[in-house]
TIRO-143643 format. One record per residue: residue number from 1; residue in three letters; x, y, z of N, C-alpha, C in turn. Coordinates in steps of 0.1 Angstrom, whole numbers, plus 5000, padded with zeros to 4 digits. Example, Ala and Ser with C-alpha at 12.3 -4.5 7.8 and 13.67 -1.06 7.14 Angstrom:
BEGIN
k	r	n.px	n.py	n.pz	ca.px	ca.py	ca.pz	c.px	c.py	c.pz
1	ALA	5132	4943	5078	5123	4955	5078	5132	4967	5078 $
2	SER	5128	4978	5071	5137	4989	5071	5129	5000	5079 $
***
This chain:
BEGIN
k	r	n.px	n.py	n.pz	ca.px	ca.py	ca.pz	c.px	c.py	c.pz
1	UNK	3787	2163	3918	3794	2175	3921	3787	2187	3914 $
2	UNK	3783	2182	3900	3771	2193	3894	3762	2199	3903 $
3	UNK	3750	2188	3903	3740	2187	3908	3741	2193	3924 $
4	UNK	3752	2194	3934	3752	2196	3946	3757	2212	3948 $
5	UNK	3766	2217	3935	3769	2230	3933	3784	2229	3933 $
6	UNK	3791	2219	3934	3804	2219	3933	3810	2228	3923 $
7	UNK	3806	2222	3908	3808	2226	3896	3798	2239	3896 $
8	UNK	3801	2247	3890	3790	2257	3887	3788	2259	3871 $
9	UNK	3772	2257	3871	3769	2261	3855	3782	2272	3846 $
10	UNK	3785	2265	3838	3796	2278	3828	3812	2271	3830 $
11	UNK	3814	2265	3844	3822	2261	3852	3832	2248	3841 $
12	UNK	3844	2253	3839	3855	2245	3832	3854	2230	3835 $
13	UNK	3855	2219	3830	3860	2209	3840	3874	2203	3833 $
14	UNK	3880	2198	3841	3897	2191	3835	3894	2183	3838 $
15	UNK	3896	2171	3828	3902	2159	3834	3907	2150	3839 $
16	UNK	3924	2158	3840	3934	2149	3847	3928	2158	3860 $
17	UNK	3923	2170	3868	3916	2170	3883	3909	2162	3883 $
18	UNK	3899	2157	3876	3888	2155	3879	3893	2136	3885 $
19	UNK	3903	2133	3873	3911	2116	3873	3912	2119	3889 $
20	UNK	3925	2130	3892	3928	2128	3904	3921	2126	3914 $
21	UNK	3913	2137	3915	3902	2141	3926	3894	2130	3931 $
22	UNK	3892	2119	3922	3879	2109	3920	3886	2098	3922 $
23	UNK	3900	2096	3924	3909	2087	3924	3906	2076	3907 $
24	UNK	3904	2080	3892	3900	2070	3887	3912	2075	3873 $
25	UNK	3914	2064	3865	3915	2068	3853	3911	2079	3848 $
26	UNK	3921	2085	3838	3911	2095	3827	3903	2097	3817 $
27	UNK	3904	2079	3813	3897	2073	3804	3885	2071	3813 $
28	UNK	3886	2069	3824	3870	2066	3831	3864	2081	3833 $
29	UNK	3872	2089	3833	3865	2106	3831	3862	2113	3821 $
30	UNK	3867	2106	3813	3866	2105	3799	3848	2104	3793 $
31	UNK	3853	2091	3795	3834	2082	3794	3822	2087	3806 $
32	UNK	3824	2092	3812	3818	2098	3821	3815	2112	3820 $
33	UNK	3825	2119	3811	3814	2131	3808	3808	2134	3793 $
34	UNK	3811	2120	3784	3807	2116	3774	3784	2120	3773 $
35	UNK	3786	2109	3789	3773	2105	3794	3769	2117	3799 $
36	UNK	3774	2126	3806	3768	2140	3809	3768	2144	3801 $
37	UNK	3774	2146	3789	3769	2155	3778	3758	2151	3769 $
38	UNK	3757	2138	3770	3743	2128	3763	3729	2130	3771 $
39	UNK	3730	2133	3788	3717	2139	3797	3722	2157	3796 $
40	UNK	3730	2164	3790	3730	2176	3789	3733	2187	3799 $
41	UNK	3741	2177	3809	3745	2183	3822	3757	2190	3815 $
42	UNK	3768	2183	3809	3777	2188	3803	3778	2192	3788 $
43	UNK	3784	2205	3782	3789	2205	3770	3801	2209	3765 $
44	UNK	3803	2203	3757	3822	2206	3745	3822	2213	3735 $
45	UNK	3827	2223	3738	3830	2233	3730	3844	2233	3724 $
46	UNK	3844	2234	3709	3857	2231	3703	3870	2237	3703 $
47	UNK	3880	2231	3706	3891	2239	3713	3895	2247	3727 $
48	UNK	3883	2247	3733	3880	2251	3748	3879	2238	3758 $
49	UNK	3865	2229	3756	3872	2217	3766	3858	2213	3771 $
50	UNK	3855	2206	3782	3844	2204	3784	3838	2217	3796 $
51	UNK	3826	2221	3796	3821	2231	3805	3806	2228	3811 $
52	UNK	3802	2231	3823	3791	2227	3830	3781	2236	3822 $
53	UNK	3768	2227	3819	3759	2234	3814	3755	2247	3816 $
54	UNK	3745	2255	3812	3738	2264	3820	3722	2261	3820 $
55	UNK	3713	2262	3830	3704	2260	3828	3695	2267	3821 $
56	UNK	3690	2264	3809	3684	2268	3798	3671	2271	3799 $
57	UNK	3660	2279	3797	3643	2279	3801	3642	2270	3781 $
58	UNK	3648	2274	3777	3645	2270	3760	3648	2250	3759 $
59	UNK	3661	2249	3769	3666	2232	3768	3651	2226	3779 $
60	UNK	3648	2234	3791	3637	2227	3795	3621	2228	3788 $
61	UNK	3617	2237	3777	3609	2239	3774	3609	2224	3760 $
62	UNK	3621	2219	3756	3624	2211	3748	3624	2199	3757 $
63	UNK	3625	2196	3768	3626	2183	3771	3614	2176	3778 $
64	UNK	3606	2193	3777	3589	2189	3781	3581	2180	3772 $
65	UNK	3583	2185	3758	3582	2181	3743	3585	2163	3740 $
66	UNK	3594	2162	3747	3603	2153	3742	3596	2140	3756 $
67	UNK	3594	2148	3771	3586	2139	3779	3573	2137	3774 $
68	UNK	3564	2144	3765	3552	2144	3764	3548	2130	3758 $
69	UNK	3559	2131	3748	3558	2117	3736	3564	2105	3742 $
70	UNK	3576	2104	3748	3578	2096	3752	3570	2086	3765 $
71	UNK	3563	2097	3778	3555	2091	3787	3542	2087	3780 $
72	UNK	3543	2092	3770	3528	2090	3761	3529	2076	3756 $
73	UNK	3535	2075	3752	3543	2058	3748	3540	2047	3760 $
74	UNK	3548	2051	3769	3548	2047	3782	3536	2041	3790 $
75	UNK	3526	2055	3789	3514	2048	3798	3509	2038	3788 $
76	UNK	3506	2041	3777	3496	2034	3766	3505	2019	3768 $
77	UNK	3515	2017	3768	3525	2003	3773	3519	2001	3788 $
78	UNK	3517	2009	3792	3517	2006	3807	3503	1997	3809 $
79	UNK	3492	2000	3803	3479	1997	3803	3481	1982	3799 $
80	UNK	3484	1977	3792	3490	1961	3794	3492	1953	3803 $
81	UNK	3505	1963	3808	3515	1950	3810	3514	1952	3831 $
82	UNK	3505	1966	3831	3511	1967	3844	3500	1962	3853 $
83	UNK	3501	1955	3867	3493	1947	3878	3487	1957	3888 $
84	UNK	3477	1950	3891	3466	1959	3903	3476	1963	3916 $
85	UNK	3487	1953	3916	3495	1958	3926	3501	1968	3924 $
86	UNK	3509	1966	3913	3519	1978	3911	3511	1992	3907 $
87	UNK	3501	1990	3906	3491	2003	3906	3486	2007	3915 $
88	UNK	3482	2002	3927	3482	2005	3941	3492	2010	3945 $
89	UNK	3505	2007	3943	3519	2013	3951	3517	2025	3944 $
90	UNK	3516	2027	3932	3516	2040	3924	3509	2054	3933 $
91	UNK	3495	2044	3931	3482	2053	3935	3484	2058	3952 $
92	UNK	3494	2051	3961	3501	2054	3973	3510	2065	3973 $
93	UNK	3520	2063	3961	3531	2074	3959	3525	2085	3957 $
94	UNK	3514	2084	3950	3506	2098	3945	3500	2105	3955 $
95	UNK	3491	2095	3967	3489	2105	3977	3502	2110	3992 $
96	UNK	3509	2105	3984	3522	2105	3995	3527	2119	3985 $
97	UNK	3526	2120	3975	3533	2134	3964	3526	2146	3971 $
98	UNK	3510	2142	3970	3497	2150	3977	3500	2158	3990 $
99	UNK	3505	2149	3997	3507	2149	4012	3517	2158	4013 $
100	UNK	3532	2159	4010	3542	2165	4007	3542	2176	4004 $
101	UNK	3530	2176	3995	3528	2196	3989	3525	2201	3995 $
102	UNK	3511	2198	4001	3502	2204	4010	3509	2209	4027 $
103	UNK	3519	2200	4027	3529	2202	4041	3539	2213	4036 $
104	UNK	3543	2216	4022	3550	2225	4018	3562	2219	4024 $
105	UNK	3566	2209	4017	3580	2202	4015	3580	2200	3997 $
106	UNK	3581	2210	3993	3582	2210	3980	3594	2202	3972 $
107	UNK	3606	2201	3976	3618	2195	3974	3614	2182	3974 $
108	UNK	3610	2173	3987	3605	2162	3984	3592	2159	3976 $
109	UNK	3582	2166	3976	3576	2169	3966	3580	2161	3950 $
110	UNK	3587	2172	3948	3597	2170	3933	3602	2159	3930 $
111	UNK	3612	2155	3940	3617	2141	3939	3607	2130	3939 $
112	UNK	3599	2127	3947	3588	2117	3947	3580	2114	3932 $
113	UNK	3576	2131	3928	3575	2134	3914	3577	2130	3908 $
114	UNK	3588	2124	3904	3598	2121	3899	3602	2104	3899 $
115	UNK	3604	2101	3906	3602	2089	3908	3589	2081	3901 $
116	UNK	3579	2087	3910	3566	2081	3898	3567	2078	3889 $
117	UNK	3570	2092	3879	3575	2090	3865	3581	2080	3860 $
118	UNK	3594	2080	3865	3601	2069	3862	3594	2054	3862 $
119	UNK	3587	2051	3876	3579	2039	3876	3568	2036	3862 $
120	UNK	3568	2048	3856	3560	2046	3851	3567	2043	3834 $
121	UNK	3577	2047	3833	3583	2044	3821	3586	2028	3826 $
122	UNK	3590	2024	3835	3598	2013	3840	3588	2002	3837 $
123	UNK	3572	2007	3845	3565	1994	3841	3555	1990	3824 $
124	UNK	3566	2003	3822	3559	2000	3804	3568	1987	3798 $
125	UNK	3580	1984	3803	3586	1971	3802	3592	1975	3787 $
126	UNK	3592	1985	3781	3603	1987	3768	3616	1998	3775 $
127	UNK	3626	1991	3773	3639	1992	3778	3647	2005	3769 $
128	UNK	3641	2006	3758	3647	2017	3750	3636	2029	3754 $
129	UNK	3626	2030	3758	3619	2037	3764	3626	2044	3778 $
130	UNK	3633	2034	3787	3639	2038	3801	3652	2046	3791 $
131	UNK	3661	2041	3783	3670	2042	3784	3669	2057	3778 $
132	UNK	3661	2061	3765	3658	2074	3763	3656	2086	3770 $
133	UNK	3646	2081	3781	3641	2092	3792	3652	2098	3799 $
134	UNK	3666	2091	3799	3675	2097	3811	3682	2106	3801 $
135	UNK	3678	2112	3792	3687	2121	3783	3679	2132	3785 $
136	UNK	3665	2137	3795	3658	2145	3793	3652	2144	3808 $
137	UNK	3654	2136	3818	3653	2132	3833	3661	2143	3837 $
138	UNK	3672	2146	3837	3685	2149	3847	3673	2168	3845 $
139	UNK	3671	2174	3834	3664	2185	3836	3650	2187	3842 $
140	UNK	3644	2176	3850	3636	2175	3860	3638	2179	3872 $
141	UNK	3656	2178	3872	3662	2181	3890	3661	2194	3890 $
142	UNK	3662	2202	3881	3659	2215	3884	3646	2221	3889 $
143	UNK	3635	2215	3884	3621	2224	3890	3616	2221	3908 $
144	UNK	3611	2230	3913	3599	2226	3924	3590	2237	3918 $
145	UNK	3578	2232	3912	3571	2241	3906	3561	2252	3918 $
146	UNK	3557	2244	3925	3551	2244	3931	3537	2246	3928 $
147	UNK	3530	2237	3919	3518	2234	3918	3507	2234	3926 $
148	UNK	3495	2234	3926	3487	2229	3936	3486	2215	3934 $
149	UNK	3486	2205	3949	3491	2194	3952	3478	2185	3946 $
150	UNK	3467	2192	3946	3451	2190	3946	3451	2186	3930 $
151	UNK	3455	2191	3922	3457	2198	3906	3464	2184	3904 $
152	UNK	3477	2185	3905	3487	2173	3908	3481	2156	3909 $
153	UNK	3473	2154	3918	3472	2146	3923	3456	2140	3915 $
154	UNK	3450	2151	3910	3437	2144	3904	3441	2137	3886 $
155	UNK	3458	2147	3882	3464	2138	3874	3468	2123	3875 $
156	UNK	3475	2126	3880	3481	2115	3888	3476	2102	3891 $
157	UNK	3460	2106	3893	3451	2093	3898	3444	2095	3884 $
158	UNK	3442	2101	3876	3435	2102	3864	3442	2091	3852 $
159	UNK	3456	2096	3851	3467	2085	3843	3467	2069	3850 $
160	UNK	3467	2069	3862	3466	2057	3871	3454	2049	3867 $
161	UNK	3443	2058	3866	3430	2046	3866	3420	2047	3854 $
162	UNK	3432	2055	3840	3425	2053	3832	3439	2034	3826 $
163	UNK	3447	2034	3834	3457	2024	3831	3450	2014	3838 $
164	UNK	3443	2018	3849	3437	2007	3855	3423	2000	3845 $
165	UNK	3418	2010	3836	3410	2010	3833	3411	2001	3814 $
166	UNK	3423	1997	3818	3429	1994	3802	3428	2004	3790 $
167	UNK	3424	2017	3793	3418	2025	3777	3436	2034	3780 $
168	UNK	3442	2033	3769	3458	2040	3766	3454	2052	3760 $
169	UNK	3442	2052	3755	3442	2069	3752	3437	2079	3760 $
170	UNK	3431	2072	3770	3430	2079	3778	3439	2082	3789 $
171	UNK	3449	2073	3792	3460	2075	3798	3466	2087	3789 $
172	UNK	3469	2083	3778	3479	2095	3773	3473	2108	3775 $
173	UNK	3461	2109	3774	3453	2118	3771	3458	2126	3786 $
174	UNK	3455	2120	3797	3462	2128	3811	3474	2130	3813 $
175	UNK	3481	2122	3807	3496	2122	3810	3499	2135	3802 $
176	UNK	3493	2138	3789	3492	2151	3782	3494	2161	3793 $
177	UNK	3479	2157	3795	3477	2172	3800	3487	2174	3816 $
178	UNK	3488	2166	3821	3498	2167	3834	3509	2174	3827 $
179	UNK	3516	2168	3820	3532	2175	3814	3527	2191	3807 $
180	UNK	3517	2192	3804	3516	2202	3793	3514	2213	3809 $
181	UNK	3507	2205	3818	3502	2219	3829	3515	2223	3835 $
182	UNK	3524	2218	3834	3539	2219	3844	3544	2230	3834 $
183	UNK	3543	2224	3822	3553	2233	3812	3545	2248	3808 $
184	UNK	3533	2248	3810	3525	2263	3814	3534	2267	3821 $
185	UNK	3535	2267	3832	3541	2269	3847	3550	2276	3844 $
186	UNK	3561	2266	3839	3575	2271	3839	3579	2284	3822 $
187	UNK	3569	2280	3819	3568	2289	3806	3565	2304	3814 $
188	UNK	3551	2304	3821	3548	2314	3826	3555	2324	3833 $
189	UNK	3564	2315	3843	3572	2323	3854	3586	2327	3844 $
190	UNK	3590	2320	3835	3598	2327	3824	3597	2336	3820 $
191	UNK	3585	2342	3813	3581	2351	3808	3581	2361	3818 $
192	UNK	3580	2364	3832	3580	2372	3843	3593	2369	3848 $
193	UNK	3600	2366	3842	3617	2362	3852	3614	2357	3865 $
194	UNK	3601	2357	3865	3601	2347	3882	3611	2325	3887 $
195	UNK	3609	2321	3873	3616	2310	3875	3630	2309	3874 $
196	UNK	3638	2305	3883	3647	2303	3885	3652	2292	3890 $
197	UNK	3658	2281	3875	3659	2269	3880	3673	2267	3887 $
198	UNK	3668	2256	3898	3676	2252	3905	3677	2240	3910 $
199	UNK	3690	2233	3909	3688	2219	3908	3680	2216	3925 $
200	UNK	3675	2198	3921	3671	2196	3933	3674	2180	3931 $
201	UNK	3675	2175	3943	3683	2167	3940	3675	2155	3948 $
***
């Protein structure tokens, strides 16, 4: 209901609606926006109550920080453990990302985006690694940067086949520079009030 615009950034939330509305316990609404406030969709403010985020250019400039080291982890793991197959599916998703831009379907774009990523924490096979990333994931659904797809995509196969290549510094080394080019981006159009995030789902 965040994510779709139900709730609006700033936007109160109650519990016993939210029990009703959802048909569940309050205790289960309870624990539930415990977890949104841990990915930063939600925060509690003392004596006030729980409230829908607002999207931050400062909270996403911080979770770029926080992806840089962590995917950094990730690929250098990935160079191990991950199979010529599951790096072909990759190396597919990426020109499928490619494809998507260049059609200016940017929304799916983003999502696919996004997905990768994840595959790519996923086949680093450390589980505190997945479990960390989703505290700093959910501020992804906001961007379609709109990069060039070209730009995008020589990353994308760069992290891919330096993992194919077994060398982890050089994975990191691209996965660097991919997150650091995005967070230009969004830094930039900040600075011109041109970005204006908005979730994408």
């Amino acid at each position: 209901m965040i994510l779709d615009g139900t709730h609006k950034p700033g936007a109160k939330l109650v519990q016993e609606e939210l029990a009703r509305q959802c048909g569940v316990a309050r205790s289960v609404v309870r624990e539930a926006l415990l977890e949104l406030q841990a990915s930063g969709l939600v925060e509690s403010i003392d004596n006030r109550g729980v409230f829908v985020s607002r999207l931050d250019l400062a909270k996403l400039m911080e979770a770029f920080d926080v992806r840089e080291a962590l995917e950094g982890m990730a690929v250098r793991l990935c160079c191990e453990r991950t199979t010529r197959m599951e790096l072909r599916a990759l190396a597919d998703k990426a020109d499928r990302i490619y494809s998507l831009g260049v059609e200016g379907k940017l929304e799916e774009m983003a999502s696919l985006d996004r997905e990768l990523h994840h595959d790519l924490l996923r086949l680093s096979g450390n589980s505190i690694l997945v479990r960390l990333s989703e505290s700093y994931r959910v501020f992804g659904k906001v961007m379609r940067l709109g990069r060039d797809p070209r730009a995008v995509r020589e990353e994308h196969l760069g992290i891919l086949h330096a993992i194919e290549a077994n060398d982890p510094r050089e994975a990191a080394r691209w996965i660097h520079e991919h997150i650091q080019s995005a967070k230009r981006v969004v830094e930039e159009q900040g600075k011109t009030g041109a970005f204006v995030p908005q979730w994408v789902l």
